[in-house]
N, C-alpha and C positions, 0 to 999 in steps of 0.2 A: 711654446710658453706653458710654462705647469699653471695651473691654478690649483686653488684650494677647495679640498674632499671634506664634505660632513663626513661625520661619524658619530658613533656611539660608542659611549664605553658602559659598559655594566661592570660594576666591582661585585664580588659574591665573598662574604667572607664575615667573620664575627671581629667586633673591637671592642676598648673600650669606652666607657658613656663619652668622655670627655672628645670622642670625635664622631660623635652622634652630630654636630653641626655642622662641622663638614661633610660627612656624608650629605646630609639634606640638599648643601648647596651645591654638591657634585649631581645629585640628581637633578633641581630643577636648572644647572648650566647645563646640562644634558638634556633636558626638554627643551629648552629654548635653543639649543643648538640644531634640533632637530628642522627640517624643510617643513613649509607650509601644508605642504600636500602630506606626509610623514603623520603630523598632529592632527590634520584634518581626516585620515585614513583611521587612528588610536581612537578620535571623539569618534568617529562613525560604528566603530562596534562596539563603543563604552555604550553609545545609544541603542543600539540594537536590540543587546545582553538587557538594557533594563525594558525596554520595550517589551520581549520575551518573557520577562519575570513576572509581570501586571497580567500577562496571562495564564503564566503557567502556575505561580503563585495560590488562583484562587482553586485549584483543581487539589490541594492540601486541603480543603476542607468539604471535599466534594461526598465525604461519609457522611456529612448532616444530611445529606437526599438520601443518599442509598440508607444510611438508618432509620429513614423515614418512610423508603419506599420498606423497606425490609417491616419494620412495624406495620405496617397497612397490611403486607401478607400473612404475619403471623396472626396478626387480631381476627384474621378471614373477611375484610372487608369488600364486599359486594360491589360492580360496578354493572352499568349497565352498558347495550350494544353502544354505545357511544361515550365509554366515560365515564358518566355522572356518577356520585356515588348517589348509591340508595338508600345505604344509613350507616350510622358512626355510633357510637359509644362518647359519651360525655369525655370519657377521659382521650380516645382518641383525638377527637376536635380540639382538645387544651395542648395533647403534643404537636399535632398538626400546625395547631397556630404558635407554637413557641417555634417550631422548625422556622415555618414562614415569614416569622421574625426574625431569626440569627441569619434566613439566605436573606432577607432585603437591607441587613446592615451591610452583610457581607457585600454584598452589590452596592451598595454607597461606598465602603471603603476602595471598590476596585474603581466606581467611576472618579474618586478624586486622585488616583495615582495615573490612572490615562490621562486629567486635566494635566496635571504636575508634571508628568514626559511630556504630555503634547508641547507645555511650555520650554521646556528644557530644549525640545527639538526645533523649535521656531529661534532660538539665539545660535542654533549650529547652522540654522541652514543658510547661512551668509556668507560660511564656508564651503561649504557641499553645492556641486555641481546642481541647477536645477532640471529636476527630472520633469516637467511638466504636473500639470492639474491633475492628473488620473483622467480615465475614461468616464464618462457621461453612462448611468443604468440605462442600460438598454429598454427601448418604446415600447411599452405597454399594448398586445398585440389589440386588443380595444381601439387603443386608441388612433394605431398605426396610421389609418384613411384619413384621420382627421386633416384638415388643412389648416395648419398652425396660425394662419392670415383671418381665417374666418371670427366672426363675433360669438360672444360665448354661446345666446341662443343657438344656431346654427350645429355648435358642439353637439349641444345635448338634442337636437332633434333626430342626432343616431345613434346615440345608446337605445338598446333594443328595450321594448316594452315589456321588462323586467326586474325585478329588486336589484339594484345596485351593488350588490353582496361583494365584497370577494372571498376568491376561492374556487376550486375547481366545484363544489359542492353548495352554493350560494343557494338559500332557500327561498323561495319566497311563499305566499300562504296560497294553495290551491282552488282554480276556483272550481266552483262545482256546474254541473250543467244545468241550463233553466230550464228543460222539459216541461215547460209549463203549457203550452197547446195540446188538446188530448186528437191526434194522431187520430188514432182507431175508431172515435167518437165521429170524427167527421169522413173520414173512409164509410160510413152509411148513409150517406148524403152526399156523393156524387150525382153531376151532373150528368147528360147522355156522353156528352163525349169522354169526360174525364172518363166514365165509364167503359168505356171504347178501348183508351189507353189502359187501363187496369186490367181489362180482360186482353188487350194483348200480350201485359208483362204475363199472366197467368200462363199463357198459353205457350211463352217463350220457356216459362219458369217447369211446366210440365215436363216439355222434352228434357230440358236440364237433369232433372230429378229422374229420369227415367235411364240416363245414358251418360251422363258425368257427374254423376253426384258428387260434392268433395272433392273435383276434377278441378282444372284453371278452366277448360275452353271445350263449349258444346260445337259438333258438326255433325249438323241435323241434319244432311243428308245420309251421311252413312252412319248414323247413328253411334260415335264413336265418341272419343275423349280426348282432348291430349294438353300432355302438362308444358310450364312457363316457366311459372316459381315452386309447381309443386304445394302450392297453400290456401287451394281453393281457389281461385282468384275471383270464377263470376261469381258465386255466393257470400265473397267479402265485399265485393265490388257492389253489390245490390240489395245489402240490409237494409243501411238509411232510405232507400228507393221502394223498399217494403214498407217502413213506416208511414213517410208521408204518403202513401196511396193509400195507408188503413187496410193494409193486409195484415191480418192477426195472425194468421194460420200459417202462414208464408213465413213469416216473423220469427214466430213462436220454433219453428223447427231449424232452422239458420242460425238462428241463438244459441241452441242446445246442442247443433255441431260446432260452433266458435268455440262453445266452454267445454267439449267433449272430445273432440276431434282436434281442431287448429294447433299447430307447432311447426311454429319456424327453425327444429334443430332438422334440417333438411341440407345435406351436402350439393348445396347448386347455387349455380352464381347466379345474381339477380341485377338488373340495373337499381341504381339507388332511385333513380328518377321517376319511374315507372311504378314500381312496389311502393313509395313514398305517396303515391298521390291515388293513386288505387287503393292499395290494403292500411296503409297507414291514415290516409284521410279517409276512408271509408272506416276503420273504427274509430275514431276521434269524433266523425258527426255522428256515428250510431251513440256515441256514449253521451253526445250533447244532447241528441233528440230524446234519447228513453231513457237519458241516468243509470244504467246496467253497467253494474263497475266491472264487467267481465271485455265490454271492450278497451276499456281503458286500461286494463290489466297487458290484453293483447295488444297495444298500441306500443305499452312502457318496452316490452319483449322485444317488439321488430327494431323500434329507435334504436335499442342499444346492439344489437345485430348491425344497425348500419353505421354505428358511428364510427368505424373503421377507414370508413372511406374519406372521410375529415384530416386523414392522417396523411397526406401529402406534403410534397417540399412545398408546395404553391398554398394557398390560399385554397384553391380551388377542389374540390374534391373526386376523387375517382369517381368513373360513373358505374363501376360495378364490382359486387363483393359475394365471398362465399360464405352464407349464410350461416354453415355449421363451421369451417374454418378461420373466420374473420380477414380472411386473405382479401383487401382489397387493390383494383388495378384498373389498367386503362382497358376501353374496350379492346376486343379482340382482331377490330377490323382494322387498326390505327391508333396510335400515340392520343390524338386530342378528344378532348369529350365536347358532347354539344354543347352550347352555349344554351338552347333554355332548360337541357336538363339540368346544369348544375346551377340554377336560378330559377327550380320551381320546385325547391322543397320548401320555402322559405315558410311560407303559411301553417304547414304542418308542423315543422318543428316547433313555432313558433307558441301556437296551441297547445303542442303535448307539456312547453315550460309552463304556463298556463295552469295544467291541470293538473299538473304532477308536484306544481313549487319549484322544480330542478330547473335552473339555469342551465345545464351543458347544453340541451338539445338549442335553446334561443343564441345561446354564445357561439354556435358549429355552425348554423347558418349566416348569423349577420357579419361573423367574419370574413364569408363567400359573397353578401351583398356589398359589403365595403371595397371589397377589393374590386368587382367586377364596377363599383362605383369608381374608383381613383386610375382606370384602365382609359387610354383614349378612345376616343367615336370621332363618328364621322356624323355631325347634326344630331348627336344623341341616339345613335343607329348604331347594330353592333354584325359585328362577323358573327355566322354558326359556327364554328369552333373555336375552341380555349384547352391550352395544354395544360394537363395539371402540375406538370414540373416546373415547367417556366412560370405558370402562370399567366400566360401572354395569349391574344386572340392570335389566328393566323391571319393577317393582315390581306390574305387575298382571297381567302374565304366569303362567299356570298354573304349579299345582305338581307333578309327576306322577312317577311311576319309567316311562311310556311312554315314548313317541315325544318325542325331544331331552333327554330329562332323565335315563335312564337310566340309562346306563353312566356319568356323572359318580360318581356312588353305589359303582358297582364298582372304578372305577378307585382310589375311596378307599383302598377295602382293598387293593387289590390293589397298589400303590404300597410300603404299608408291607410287604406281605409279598414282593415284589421286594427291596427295599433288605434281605434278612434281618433284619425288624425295626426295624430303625432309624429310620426316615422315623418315630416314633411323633406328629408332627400331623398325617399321615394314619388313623392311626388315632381319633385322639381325635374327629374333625372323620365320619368315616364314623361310630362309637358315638355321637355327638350324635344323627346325622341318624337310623339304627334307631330309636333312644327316639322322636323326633319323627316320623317313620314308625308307630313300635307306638300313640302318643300322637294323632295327627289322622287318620291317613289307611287304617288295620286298621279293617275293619268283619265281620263275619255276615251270609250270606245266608239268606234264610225259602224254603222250610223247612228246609232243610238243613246250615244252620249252616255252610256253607263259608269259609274263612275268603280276603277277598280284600284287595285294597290297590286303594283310589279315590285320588280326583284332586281338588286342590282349582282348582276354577275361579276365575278370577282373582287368585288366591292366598286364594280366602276361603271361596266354596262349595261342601261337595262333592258330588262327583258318582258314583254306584257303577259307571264305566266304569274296567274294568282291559283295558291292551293284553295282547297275545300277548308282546310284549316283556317286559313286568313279572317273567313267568317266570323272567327270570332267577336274579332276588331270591329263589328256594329258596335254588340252590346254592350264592348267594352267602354268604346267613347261614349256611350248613351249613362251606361254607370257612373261615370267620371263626371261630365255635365250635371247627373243629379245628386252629388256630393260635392257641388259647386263648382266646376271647374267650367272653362268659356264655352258658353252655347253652341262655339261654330262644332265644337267636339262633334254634341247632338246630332249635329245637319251631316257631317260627313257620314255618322254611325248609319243615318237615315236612311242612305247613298246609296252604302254601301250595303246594306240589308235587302234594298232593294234588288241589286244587282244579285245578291246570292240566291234572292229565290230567285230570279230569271235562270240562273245555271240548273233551277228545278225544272222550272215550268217549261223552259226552249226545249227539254227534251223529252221526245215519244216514248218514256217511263216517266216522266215529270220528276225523278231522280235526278239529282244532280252528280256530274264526274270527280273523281280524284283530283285532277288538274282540269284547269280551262285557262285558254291564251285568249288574248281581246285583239279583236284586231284593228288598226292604229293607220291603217291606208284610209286616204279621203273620198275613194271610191267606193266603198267595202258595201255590200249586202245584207253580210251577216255580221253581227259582233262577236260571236260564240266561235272559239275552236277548238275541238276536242280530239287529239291524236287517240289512235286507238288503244295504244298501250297505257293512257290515261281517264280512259270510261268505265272504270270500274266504281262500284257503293261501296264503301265498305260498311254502312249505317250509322255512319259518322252522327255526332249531337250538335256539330259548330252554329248551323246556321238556326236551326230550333231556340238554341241556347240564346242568340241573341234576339229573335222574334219574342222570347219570354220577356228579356230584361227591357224591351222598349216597349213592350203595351204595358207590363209595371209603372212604367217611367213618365209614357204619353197617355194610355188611354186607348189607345187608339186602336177600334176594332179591326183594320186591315192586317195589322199582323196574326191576330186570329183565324182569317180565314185562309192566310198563306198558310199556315201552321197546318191545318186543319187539313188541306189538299196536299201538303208536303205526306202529312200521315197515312191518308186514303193510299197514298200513292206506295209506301213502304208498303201497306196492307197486301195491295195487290200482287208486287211484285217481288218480295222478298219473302211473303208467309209459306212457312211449309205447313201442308196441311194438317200433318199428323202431328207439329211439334215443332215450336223454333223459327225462328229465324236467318236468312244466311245473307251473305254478301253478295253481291251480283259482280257478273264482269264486265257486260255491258250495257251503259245506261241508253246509250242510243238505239238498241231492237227490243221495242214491245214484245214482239212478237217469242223472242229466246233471247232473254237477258242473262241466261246462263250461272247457274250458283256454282258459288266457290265453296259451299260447304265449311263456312263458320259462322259462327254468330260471335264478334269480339265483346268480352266481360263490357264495354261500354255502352253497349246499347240498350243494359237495362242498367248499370250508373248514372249514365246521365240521358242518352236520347229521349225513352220512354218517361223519364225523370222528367225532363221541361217540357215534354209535350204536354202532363201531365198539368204542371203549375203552370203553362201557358194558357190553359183552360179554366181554370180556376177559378172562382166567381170569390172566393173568399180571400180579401188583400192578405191576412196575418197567417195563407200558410206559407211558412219562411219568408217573410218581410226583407226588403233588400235594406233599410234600415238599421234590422238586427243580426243580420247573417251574410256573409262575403263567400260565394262561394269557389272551391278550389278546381283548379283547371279539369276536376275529373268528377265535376257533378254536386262534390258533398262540400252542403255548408257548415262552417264552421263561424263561431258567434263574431260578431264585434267587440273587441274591447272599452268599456265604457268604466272603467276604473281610472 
């Protein structure tokens, strides 16, 4: 069966007037003869072409700018590093504003021809196939953690404690440091002991100056040097530790190699983690305690050296970069980074927006807190490693408050009590992980009921090995407790303070080991086990650190005199006589405890540091009120804005 073919006919050709109507009605029997889809196909690029024209259109008059910009160069009109002008010519400012006028018409007549097609195009499209909505602008990387379910307060208790700006460059007004305790004034008025510890950093500080000057790392035994990051490390790591002891002299020549010597164009990779909380938080509190804008100068330097590392597909940041190349990457041993390195810059960065005004450093970390926020746990408990590709924990990675898992924990709290509170899903996220802490990983040791914190092996089985590190976790729950949080904190912190000096005192150096296992049989002897590849000092600060923040907290003279016999006991064992300090390898033989020939930049950051304020007869040097201090000793202010 034939059926019947549209077509078209087109006539081309000249007549005359008198069949000018006919033509007309040949043409539109020819539009109407045309298929649906034909006419719908003719309207769709009628619209197009005018769509195209409303933009292309306004670029016909696009010399009113260029003769305006072209005028501004020939008059030699001045701008400054940003822009601004700095001055005009009366007559300039009169063509300026006549320009400014002809573009803000010009831009009203372009917005009512876009009204005018949008309309036109809202009566086609009942013809035209519908293509959907358009895509949705992509989530605001801010905002990304948020949980869309949440109430509005909740929102905003995770925007970072910063001007709300946007922009990669958002400013907000710097603050300055409160230097207002005179330091040096009370440095002549130590007590015996404090005096004790002052002349040991002295004595530490000697050999330093005599055999690594400007060096990372003294080994007083062979009287040698040897580099890390290459930027000094112990005499960056030990200014703010000069201040508050009222070392002037000590002071005074540290400073004058910072502003003299110091530079980070040094081709060597560094962890972010390490160098962030060392050299970065150690000028950050030198510049809050003495106002000296040469650290603060040095702090702006390194930040922007490490902001490289920010630059992953993840959230999460490399844990190490090359200082003079800005190459950053995963470490060298393995794909994943630790879990508390990349969650204990948080505080510094946090600071340096603080006092610099610049939001990038605050916006680089809280993107790395939100994420590690919106990541699943196990009771608020996280694995030691996180890929920075994926972004993702390794799921069967340990769970531990040791070695990499740490100070993630600390920094929880210590986050929201920087931000004066505020940051409150730092707090909620560190109160999860305690319960889940007090819930899986608090056990008793036999006989002695000591109360410690194991590890779950592969996130599943535990195991009664507590590091030296874990110490921290007294004064952290005691901190927490006394910026309001449940008292039981307190009593665990108490515990567990307890128990760390015992890993002192149980041993014939009264040094306590690297590692100690608890032992967990109902017949046991001893609670204390110390493998041998485990009895080593390294002159760790953990448990000092927390004996300071609980007699702040309580009062209470027994952690002064644990303090006091923790120090005697480094005195004896670790002092080299001519100069320094070193590590020992074995805490269980008085007799040859064996040095390992270092002293690490920490033992005059922070050891010597809280042995120091643990002695301290006077509450307001560095009040825990007005200063939070970071995982490596140096405090840094509170926010109270």
């Amino acid at each position: 069966m034939s059926g019947r073919r549209d077509y078209t006919a087109l006539h081309i050709g000249l007549g005359d007037r008198e069949d000018s109507s006919r033509k007309k009605q040949s043409f539109l029997r020819s539009w109407y003869r045309l298929s649906r889809l034909q006419r719908t196909l003719i309207l769709s690029v009628l619209v197009l072409m005018l769509l195209c024209s409303a933009y292309v259109v306004p670029l016909w008059f696009v010399d009113i700018e260029d003769t305006s910009a072209e005028f501004g160069k020939k008059a030699g009109r001045q701008k400054s590093l940003y822009g601004d002008v700095i001055h005009m010519t009366l007559e300039e400012e009169e063509r300026l504003a006549m320009n400014a006028e002809s573009a803000d018409k010009l831009m009203a007549l372009k917005r009512k021809a876009r009204e005018r097609l949008d309309n036109m195009a809202q009566d086609i499209k009942k013809e035209l196939a519908a293509d959907g909505e358009g895509k949705k602008p992509p989530l605001n990387v801010i905002d990304a953690p948020v949980d869309e379910h949440e109430e509005k307060k909740d929102v905003e208790q995770i925007v970072p404690p910063v001007d709300e700006h946007v922009g990669d460059k958002a400013k907000v007004s710097a603050h300055k440091p409160r230097a207002k305790f005179d330091f040096f004034a009370a440095g002549k008025s130590r007590n015996v002991k404090q005096q004790a510890v002052a002349d040991a950093f002295k004595h530490a500080w000697k050999a330093y100056k005599a055999h690594a000057w400007g060096h990372d790392e003294l080994h007083p035994i062979s009287k040698k040097h040897s580099e890390w990051f290459g930027v000094g490390l112990t005499l960056v790591d030990a200014v703010d530790t000069m201040v508050i002891m009222g070392l002037k002299e000590e002071y005074e020549e540290s400073k004058e190699w910072v502003t003299d010597k110091l530079t980070f164009a040094v081709s060597r990779d560094v962890n972010l983690f390490e160098i962030t909380i060392r050299v970065l938080g150690g000028m950050l509190s030198s510049y809050h305690l003495t106002g000296e804008e040469i650290f603060k100068q040095r702090a702006v330097e390194l930040a922007d050296k490490l902001l490289p590392c920010f630059n992953s597909q993840s959230k999460v940041p490399y844990s190490d970069v090359n200082l003079l190349t800005g190459n950053a990457h995963a470490p060298r041993w393995g794909p994943d980074s630790s879990t508390s390195e990349v969650t204990t810059i948080q505080l510094e960065f946090r600071d340096l927006s603080k006092v610099t005004g610049d939001n990038k450093y605050a916006d680089a970390v809280h993107e790395v807190s939100m994420h590690v926020h919106d990541l699943p746990k196990q009771d608020g408990l996280v694995p030691i490693f996180i890929n920075a590709n994926s972004g993702s924990f390794r799921s069967t990675a340990t769970i531990t408050l040791g070695a990499r898992g740490d100070s993630y924990y600390e920094y929880l709290l210590k986050q929201w009590i920087q931000s004066g509170k505020k940051l409150t899903v730092f707090k909620d996220d560190y109160v999860d992980a305690m319960t889940g802490v007090k819930e899986r990983l608090v056990r008793k040791s036999e006989p002695s009921k000591l109360t410690f914190i194991g590890e779950l092996l592969s996130g599943r089985n535990f195991s009664p090995k507590m590091d030296h590190l874990v110490c921290f976790l007294a004064g952290t729950l005691a901190l927490g407790a006394y910026n309001g949080l449940d008292k039981s904190h307190r009593t665990l912190g108490e515990e567990l303070a307890y128990t760390c000096y015992q890993t002192y005192a149980r041993q014939p150096t009264r040094l306590a080991p690297e590692i100690t296992y608890f032992n967990l049989a109902p017949e046991a002897k001893e609670d204390l086990i110390v493998k041998p590849l485990d009895a080593h000092n390294l002159l760790r600060p953990e448990t000092v650190e927390s004996l300071f923040v609980l007699y702040r907290v309580t009062g209470d003279q027994k952690y002064r005199d644990w303090g006091w016999q923790m120090f005697l006991a480094f005195e004896k064992h670790t002092k080299i006589p001519d100069g320094g300090y070193s590590s020992i390898s074995n805490v269980k033989d008085a007799g040859n405890p064996r040095f390992r020939d270092k002293m690490e930049s920490f033992f005059l950051s922070e050891t010597l540091k809280y042995f120091y304020l643990l002695f301290s007869d006077d509450p307001g040097l560095i009040p825990l009120d007005e200063y939070v201090f970071n995982t490596e000793g140096h405090p840094l202010p509170i926010d109270r804005t």
